[in-house]
C-alpha positions in Angstrom: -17.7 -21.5 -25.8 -15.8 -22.5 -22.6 -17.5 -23.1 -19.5 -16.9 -20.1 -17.9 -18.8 -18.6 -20.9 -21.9 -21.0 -20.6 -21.6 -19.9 -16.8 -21.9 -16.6 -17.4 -24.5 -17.2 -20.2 -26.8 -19.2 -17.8 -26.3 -16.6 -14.9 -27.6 -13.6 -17.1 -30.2 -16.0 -18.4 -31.4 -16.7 -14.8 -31.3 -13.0 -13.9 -33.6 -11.9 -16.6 -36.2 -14.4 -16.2 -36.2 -14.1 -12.2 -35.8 -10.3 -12.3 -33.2 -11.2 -9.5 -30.2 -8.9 -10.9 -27.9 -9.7 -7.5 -26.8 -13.0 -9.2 -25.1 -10.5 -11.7 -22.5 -9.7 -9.5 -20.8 -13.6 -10.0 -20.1 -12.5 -13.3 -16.6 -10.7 -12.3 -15.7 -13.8 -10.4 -15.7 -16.0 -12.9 -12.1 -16.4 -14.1 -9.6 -19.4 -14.6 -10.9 -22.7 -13.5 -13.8 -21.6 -10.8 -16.9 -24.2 -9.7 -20.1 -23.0 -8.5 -22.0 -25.0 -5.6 -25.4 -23.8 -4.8 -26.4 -25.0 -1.7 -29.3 -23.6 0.9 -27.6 -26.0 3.8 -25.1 -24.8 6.6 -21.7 -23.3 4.4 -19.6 -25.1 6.9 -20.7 -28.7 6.2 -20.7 -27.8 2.5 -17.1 -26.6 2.9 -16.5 -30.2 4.9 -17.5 -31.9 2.3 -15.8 -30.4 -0.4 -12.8 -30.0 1.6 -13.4 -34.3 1.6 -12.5 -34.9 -2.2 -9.8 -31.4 -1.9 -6.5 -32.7 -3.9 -3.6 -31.3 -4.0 -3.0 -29.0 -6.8 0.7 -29.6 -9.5 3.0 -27.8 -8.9 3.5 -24.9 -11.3 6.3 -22.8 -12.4 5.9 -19.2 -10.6 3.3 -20.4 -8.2 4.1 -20.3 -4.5 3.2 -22.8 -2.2 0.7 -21.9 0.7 2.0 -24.6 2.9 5.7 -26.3 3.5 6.3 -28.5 0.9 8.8 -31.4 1.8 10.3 -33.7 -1.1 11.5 -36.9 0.0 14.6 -37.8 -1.8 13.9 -41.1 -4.0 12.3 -42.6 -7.7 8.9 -41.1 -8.4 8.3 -44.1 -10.6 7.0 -41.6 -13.2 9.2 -41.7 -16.9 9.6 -37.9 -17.5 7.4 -38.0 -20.5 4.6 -39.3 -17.9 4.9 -35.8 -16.0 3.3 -33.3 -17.9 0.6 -35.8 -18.4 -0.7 -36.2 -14.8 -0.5 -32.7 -14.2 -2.7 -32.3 -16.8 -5.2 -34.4 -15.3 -5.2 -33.0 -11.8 -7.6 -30.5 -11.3 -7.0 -27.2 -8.5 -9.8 -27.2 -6.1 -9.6 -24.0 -4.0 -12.5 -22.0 -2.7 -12.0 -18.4 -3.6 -15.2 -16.5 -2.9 -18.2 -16.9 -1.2 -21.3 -16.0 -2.9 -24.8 -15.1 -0.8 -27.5 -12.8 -1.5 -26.0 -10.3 -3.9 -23.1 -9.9 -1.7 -19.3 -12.1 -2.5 -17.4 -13.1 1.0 -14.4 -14.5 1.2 -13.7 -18.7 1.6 -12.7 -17.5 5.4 -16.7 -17.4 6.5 -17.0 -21.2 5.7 -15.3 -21.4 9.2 -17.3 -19.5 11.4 -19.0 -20.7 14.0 -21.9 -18.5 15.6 -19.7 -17.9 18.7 -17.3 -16.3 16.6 -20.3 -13.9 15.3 -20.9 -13.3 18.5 -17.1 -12.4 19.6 -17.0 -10.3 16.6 -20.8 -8.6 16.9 -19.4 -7.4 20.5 -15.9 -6.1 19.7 -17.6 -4.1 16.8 -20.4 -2.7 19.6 -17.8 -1.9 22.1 -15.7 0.0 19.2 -19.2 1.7 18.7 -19.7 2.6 22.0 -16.0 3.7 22.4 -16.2 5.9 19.8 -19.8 7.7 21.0 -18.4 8.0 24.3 -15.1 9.9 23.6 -16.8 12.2 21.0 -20.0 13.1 23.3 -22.4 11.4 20.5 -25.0 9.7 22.3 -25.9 6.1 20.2 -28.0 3.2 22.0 -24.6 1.0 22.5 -23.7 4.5 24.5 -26.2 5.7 26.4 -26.1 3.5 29.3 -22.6 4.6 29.9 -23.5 8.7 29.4 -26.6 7.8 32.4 -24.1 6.1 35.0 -21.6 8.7 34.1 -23.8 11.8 34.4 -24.9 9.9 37.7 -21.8 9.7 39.4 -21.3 13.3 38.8 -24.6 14.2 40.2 -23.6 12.5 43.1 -20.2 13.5 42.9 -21.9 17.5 43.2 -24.0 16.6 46.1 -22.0 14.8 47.9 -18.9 17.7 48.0 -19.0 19.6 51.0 -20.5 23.2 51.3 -17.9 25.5 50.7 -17.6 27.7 53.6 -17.0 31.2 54.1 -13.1 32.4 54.0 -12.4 34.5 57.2 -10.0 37.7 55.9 -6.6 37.0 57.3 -4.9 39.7 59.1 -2.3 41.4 57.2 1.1 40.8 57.4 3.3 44.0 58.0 5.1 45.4 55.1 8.9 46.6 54.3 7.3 49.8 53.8 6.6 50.5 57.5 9.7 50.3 58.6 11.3 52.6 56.4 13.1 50.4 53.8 12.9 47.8 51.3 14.7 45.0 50.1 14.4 46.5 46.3 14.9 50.4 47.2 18.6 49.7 45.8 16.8 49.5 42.4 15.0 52.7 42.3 18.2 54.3 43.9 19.5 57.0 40.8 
């Protein structure tokens, strides 16, 4: 078996003897050359650390670089038979998912502070309240803004002066009085 087997083996063995079936959903992730790290510490100092003893990975045919890559003209001091053989050796460290309670994030979280939470927990409740406002739907993030607005057009009401009463105007004269019309030409036969 190859280790992503026993992996796999060792997950479903832990599910079934904790009952806990959320460790079920690594299963799909693991693929190609993948490492676990278990840790109930703070993911960005885990992701510090690993990032620590991160080496860079050979280069392969096909793959695409996700950073400029400059090659300094010059020997590399490596025979070409030597090549193949140190690629071998290197190993690819790259983070690809995130794994916590049941639910797989991507590597991006390891970066987030708590301020950036924050910035994001806002622009999501403003979005909220956005959306509750210009369909009418009252929700908690919008009900503050349907009070002040149905304030302001209380006062708005009560604050508009009385209409008062329209006096008649006096007629003007018509056409008709004084014998013709500017449009008589049209009834004319």
């Amino acid at each position: 078996m190859g280790k992503n087997t026993m992996m796999k083996r060792s997950i479903r063995m832990h599910a079934e003897m904790t009952g806990n079936q959320a460790f079920l959903n690594l299963i799909p992730l693991l693929q190609e050359d993948v490492g676990l790290i278990f840790t109930k510490g703070d993911l960005k100092q885990v992701n510090e650390e690993v990032a620590k003893y991160k080496v860079g990975a050979p280069a392969l045919v096909g793959l695409v670089a996700p950073i400029d890559v400059v090659v300094p003209p010059g020997n590399t001091g490596l025979d070409p038979s030597q090549t193949s053989f140190s690629q071998a050796l290197l190993v690819r460290s790259v983070v690809l998912s995130v794994y916590d309670n049941g639910s797989v994030f991507s590597p991006v979280v390891l970066n987030l502070t708590e301020n950036d939470l924050i910035e994001k927990f806002g622009t999501g409740v403003s979005m909220v309240t956005a959306l509750s406002l210009a369909i009418s739907y009252p929700t908690l993030a919008a009900a503050p803004h349907m009070f002040a607005n149905g304030y302001k057009n209380v006062l708005a009401v009560a604050a508009a002066p009385a209409e008062e009463e329209r006096k008649p105007e006096p007629e003007e004269e018509s056409d008709d009085d004084m014998g013709f019309s500017l449009f008589d030409y049209f009834y004319l036969y």
